[in-house]
C-alpha positions in Angstrom: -246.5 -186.9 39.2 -245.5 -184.4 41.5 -247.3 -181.4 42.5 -245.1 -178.7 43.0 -247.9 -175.9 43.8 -251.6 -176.2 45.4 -253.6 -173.5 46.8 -258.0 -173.1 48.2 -259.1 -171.0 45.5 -262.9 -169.9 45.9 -265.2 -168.7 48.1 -262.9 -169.6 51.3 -259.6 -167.9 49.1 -261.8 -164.7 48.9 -263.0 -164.9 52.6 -266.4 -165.1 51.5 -267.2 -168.7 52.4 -269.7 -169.9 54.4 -271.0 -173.2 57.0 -271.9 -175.0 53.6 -269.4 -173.5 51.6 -267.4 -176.5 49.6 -263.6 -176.7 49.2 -261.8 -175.6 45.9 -258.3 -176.3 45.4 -255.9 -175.4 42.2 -252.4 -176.3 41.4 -249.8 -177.5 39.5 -247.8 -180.7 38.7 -245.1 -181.8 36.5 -245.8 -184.4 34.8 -244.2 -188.6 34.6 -241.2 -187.8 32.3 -243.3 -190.1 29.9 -245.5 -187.3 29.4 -242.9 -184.7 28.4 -240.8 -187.4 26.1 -243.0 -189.6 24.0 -242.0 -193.3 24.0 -240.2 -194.8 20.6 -244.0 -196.5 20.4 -245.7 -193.4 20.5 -243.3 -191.7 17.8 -242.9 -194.1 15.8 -246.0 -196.5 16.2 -249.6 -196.4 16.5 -249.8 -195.4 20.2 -251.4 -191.3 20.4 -249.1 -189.3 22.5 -251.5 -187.3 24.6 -249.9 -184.8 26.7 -251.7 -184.8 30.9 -252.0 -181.2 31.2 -255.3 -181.1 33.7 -256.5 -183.5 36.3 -259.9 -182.8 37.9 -261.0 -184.7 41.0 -264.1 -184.6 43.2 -264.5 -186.0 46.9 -267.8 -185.5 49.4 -270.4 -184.3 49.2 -272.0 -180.4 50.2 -269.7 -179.0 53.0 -267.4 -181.6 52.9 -267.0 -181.8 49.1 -263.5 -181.5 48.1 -262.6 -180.4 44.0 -259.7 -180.1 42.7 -257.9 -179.0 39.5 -254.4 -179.4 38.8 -252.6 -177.8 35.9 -249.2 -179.4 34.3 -246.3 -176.7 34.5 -246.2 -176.1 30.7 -250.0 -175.6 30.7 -250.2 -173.6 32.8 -247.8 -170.8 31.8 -249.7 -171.0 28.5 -252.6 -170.3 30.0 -251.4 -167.0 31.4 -250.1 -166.5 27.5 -253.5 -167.0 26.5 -255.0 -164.4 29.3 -256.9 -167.6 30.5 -258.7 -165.2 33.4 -259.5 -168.0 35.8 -255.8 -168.6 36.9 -254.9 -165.3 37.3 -255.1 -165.3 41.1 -252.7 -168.0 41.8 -249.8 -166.4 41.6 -250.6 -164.1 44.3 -252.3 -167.0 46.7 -250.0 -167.1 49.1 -249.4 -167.6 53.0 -251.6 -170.1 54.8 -253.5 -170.5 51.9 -251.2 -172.5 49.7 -248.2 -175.2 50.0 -245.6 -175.3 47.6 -242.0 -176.4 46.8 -239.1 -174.2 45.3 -240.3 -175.5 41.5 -244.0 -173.8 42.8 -242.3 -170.8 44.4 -240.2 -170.3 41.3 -242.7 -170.7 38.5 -245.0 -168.4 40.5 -242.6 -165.9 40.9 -241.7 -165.9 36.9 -245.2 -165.6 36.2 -245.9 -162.2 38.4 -242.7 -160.8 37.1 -243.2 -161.6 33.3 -246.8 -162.9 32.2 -249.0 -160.7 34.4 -249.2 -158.0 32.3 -252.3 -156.0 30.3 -253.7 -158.6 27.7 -255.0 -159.8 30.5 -257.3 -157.3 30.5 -259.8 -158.0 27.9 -260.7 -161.6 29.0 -260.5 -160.5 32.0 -263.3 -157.4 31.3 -265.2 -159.9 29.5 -265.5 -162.8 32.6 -266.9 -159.9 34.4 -268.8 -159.4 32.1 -270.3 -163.2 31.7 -271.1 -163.0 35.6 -273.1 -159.8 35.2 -275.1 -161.6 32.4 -275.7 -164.5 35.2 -277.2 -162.9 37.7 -279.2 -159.9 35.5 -281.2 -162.8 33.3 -283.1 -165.3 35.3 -283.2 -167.3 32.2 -279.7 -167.7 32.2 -277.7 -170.3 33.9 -278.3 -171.4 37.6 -277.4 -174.2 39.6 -280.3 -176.0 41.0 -279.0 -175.0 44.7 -279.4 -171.4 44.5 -283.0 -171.5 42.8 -284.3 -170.9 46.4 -282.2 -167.4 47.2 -282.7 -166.5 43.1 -286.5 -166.7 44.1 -286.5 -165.3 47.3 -284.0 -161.9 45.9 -285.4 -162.4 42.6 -281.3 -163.0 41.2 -278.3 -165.3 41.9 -276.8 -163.2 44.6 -274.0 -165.8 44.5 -272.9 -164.7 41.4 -273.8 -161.2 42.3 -271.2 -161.0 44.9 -268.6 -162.6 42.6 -269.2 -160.2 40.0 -268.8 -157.0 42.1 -265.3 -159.3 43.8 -264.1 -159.8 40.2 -264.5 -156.2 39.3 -263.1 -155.1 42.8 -259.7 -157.3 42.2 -259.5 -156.2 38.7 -259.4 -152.7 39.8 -257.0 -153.2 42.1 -254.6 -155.5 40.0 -254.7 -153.3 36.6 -254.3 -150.2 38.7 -251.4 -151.4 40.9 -249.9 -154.5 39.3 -250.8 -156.8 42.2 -253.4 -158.0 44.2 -255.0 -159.7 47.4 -257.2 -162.0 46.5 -258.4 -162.3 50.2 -261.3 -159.5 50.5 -261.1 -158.1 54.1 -262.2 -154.5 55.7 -265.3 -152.8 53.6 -265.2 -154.3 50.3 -265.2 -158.0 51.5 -268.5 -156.7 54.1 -269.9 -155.2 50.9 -269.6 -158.4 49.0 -270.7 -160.9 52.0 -273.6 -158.4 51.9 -274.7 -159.2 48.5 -274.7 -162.7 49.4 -276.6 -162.1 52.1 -279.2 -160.6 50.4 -278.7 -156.8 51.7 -278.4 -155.3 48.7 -281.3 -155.0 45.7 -280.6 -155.9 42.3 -281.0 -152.6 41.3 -278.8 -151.3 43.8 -276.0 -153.9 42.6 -276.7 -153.4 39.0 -275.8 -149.7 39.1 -273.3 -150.0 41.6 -271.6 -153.1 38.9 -272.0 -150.5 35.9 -270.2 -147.9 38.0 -267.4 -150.3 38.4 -267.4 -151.2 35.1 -266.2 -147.7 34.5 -263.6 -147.6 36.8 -262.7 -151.3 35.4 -262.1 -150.0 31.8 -259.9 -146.8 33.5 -257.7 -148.8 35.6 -255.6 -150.3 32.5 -255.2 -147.0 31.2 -252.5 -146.0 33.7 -251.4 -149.3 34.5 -248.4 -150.1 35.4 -248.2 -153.5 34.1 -246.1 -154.0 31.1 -248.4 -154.1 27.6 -247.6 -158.0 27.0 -245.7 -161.2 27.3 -242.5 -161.8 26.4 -243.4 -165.9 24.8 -239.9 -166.4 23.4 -238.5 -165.4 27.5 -241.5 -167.9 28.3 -240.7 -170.7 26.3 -237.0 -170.2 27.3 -238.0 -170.6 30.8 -240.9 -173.6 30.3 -237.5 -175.5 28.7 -235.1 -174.9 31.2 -237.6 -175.5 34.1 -238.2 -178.8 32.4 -234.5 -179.5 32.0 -233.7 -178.8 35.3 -236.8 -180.9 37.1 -235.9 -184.1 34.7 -232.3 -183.7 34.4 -232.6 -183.6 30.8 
């Protein structure tokens, strides 16, 4: 296995870490050429070809816990097929933030230029959606960590900031066709300031249903292209493939 692409993605991506903040990394591998071309057992005996398209690892603990996620090539352009919303700032996590060969620098670049476009949009709406729901209904999901600050602000103010950086980015991506995903000036003090506690949950509820507006008018104008070309996608998976294992 080789991985060809690996970038922090979380809290210290979005320059909104802090002291405990853990380490999140994402990436993408190519997999052992047994992986991509099943053995004469597995095609024609009782062995289950199972294709390795995710590997999830965990090291430390608290500040010094280290997870990581990494993504076979093939899996993850389908995943930007599919809108999968959670990958979507990888492409543009660049710079000190991420390592990478020419296979990472060129299947990154293919993805911006051809399966970023605006069916993005409604998974994308709706995981803004899903963190709203987090914070505004203490019965929902918490982790047992934040049950102090939820009681002490009366909400998740974790998953408040995220929610007003999700809608934030989104704004900016569907509007312009890129993004930072490293907050900085004003926006990234307003989100470090719901963390903080600064803001009220009413405050950040109405401010969140504002954006939700602007959210749903940024794709209007976009200037994203309306979908995915697969058949260019599947023509490039193939050849990437071919190339890598000198098939």
């Amino acid at each position: 296995m080789e991985v060809i692409f690996k970038t922090v993605v979380g809290s210290k991506l979005y320059n909104l870490s802090t002291k405990d903040s853990d380490t999140d990394f994402k990436g993408v591998f190519f997999s052992p050429i047994e992986n991509i071309l099943p053995t004469l057992e597995q095609t024609l005996g009782l062995k289950q070809f199972v294709p390795m398209n995710r590997i999830e690892t965990v090291k430390g603990e608290g500040e010094n816990k280290v997870e990581t996620t990494l993504y076979s090539a093939k899996y993850f352009i389908e995943m930007f097929i599919k809108g999968n919303p959670t990958v979507t700032e990888l492409p543009y996590s660049l710079g000190e933030f991420a390592t990478y060969n020419r296979w990472g620098d060129e299947l990154m670049k293919f993805i911006r230029d051809n399966l970023i476009t605006k069916h993005i949009f409604s998974s994308y709406y709706g995981y803004f959606n899903d963190q709203i729901r987090g914070f505004e209904h203490k019965t929902g999901k918490c982790r047992e960590k934040r049950q102090e600050t939820i009681d002490k602000f009366g909400f998740d103010v974790k998953m408040g900031m995220h929610s007003y950086r999700i809608a934030m980015q989104g704004i900016e991506l569907f509007s312009t066709g890129t993004f930072n995903p490293t907050m900085s000036g004003e926006k990234r003090d307003i989100a470090f300031g719901i963390r903080q506690g600064k803001y009220s949950r009413e405050w950040l509820i109405e401010t969140l249903n504002q954006l939700k507006v602007e959210l749903k008018e940024s794709i209007n104008n976009s200037p994203l292209p309306e979908s995915p070309d697969v058949e260019k996608a599947h023509e490039f998976i193939l050849d990437f493939n071919k190339r890598y294992y000198q098939v």
